[in-house]
C-alpha positions as CSV (number, residue, x, y, z in Angstrom):
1,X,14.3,16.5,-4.7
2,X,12.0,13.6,-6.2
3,X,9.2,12.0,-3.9
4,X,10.3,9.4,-5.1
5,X,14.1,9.2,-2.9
6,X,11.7,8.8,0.2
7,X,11.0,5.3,-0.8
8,X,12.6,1.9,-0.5
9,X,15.8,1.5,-1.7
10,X,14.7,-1.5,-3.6
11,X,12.1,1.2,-5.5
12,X,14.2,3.4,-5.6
13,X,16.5,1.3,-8.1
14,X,13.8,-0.1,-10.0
15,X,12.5,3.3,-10.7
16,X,15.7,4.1,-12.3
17,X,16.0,1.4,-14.2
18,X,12.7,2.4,-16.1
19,X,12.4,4.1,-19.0
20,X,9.7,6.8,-19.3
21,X,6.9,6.1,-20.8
22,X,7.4,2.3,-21.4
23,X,5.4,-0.4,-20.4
24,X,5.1,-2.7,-17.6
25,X,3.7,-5.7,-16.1
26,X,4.3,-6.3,-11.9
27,X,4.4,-9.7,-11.5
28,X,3.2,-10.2,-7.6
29,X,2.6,-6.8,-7.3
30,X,1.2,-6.3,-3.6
31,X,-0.3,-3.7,-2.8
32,X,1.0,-1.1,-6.0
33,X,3.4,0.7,-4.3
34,X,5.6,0.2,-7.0
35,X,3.0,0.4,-9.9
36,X,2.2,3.9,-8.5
37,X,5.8,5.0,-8.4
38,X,6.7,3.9,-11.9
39,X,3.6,6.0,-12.7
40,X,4.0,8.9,-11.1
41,X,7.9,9.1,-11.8
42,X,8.2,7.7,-15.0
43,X,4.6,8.1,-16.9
44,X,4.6,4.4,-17.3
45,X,1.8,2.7,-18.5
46,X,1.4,-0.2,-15.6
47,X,-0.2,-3.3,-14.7
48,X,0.4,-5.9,-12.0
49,X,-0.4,-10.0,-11.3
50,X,-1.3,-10.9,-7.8
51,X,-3.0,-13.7,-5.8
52,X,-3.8,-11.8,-2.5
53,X,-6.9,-10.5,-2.7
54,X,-6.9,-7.9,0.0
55,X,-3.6,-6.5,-2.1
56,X,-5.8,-6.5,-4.8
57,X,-8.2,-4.4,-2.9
58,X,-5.4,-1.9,-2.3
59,X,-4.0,-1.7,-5.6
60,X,-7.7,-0.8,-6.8
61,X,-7.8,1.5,-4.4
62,X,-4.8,3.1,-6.2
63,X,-7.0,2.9,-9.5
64,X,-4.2,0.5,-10.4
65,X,-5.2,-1.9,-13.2
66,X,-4.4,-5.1,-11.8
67,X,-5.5,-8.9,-12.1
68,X,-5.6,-12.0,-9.7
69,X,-2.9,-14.4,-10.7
70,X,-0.6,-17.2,-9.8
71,X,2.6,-16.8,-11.4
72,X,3.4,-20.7,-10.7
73,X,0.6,-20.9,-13.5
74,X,2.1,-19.1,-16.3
75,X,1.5,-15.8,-18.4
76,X,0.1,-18.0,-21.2
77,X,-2.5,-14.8,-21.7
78,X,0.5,-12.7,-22.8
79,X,1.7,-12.7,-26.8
80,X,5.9,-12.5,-26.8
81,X,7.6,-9.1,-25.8
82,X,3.9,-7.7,-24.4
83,X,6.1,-5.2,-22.0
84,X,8.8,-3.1,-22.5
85,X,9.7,-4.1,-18.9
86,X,8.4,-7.2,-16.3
87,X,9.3,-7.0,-12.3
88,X,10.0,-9.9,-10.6
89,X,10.5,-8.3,-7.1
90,X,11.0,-9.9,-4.1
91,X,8.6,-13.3,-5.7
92,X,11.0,-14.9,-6.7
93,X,12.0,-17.0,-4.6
94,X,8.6,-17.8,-3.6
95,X,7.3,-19.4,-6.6
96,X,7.2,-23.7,-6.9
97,X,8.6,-23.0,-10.4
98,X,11.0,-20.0,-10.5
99,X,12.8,-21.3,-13.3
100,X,9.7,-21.3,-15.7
101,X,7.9,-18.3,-14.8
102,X,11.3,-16.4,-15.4
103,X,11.4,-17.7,-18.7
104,X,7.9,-16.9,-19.2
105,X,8.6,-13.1,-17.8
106,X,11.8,-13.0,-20.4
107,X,9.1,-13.9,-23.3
108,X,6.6,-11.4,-22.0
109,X,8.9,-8.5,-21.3
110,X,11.4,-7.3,-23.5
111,X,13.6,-6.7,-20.2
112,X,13.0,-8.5,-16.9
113,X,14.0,-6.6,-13.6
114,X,14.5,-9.2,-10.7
115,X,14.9,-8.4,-7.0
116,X,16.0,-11.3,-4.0
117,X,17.0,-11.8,-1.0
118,X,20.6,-13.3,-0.7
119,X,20.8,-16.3,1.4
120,X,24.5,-16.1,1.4
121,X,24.8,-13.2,3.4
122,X,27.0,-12.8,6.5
123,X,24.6,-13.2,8.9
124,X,22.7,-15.8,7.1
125,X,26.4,-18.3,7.2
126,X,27.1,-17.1,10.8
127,X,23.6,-17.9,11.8
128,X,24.0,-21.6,10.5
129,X,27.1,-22.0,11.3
130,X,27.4,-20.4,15.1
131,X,23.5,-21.9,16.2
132,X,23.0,-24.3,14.0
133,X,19.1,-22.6,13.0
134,X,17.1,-21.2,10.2
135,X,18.3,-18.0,9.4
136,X,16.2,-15.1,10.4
137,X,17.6,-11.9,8.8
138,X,16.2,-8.3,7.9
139,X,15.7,-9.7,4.0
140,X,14.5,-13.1,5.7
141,X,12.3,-12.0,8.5
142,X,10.4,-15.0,8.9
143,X,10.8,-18.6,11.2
144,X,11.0,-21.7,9.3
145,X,7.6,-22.6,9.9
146,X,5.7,-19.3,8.4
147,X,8.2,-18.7,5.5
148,X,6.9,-18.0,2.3
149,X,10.5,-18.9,0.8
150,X,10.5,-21.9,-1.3
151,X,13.9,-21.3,-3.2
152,X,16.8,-19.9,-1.2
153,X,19.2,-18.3,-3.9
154,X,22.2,-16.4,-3.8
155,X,23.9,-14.3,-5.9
156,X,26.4,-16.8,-7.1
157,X,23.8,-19.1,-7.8
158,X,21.6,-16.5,-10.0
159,X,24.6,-15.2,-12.1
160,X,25.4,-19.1,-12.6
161,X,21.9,-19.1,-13.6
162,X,21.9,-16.8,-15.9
163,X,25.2,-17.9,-17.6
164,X,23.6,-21.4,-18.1
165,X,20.1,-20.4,-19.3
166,X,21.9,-17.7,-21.6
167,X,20.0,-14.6,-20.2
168,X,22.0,-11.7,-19.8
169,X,22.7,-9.3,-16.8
170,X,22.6,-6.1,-18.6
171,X,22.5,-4.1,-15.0
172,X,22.8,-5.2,-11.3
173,X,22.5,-3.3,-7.6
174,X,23.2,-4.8,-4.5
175,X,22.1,-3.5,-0.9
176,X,22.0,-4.0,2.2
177,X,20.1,-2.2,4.4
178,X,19.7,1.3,2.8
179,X,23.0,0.8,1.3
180,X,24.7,-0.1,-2.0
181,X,27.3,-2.9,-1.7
182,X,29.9,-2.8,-4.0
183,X,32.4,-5.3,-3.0
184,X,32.1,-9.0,-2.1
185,X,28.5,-8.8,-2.7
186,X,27.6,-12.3,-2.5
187,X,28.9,-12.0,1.3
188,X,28.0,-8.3,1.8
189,X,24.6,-7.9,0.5
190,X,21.0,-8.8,1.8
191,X,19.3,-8.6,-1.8
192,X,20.2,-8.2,-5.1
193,X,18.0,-6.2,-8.0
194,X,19.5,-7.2,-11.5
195,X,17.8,-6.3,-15.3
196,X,17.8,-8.7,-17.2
197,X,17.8,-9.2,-21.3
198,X,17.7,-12.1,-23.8
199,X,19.3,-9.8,-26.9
């Protein structure tokens, strides 16, 4: 059994969806959980983007290679198809400008792999609709006030998305919990992970 199943499930997927040996650039990295995975599991050849210093700290700590960034600023250092891979995981939907700095990751990497939480979850509707609040769910954990969440997307949104801006959905996983969901996803699921390719 791989050390690697003791993980999120999240990590878990991303892991597998990683070729050995290939490169890859974690944009909003943390703390390099997931650059040390991809390491360790796949031989990858990692680095990660982050603007939290003290996850900077840890990632070092790792002897991760890893450089302060905002993502809302671009990845104008980078030449075209850099990475064999780019992670987008659970950032997303943070950023001011999601819809650029996924078309920048898309010119970077030659794949993109993007996680989210899915604000069209069951108990995100039944939360609105029964108590009339912001939602507070496992994959949105945080009051209206403290919310790092700029963008709330769902999963109907992001393949809409992707149909428009002609990216293509080569692979996608959808959980909840520790589980897969398999049907009625965009009402089943709490976050979606999805690779991505312009070819």
């Amino acid at each position: 059994m791989n050390d690697h199943l003791n993980f999120r499930l999240d990590y878990r997927i991303i892991t597998s969806l990683v070729s050995d040996k290939s490169t890859v650039l974690d944009l909003g990295c943390g703390d390099g959980t997931l650059m040390s995975l991809l390491a360790q599991e796949k031989q990858a050849k990692v680095q990660g983007v982050e603007i939290d210093e003290e996850m900077i700290y840890s990632c070092v700590a790792r002897g991760l290679n890893v450089f302060l960034g905002d993502l809302d600023s671009g990845l104008e250092d980078y030449d075209d198809k850099t990475f064999d891979y780019v992670i987008m995981n659970q950032c997303l939907q943070q950023l001011k400008h999601p819809d650029a700095a996924l078309s920048d990751a898309l010119r970077v990497g030659k794949k993109v792999i993007v996680g989210f939480p899915n604000f069209a979850h069951i108990s995100v509707r039944l939360q609105i609709f029964f108590q009339g609040r912001t939602p507070s769910t496992t994959a949105l954990p945080y009051p209206w006030y403290e919310t790092p969440n700029l963008h709330f997307v769902t999963i109907r949104d992001f393949i809409d998305y992707c149909r428009l801006r002609k990216v293509r959905i080569v692979q996608s996983y959808f959980t909840a919990g520790n589980r897969f969901i398999h049907l009625r996803p965009n009402l089943l699921a709490e976050n979606a992970i999805m690779l991505l390719s312009r070819d």
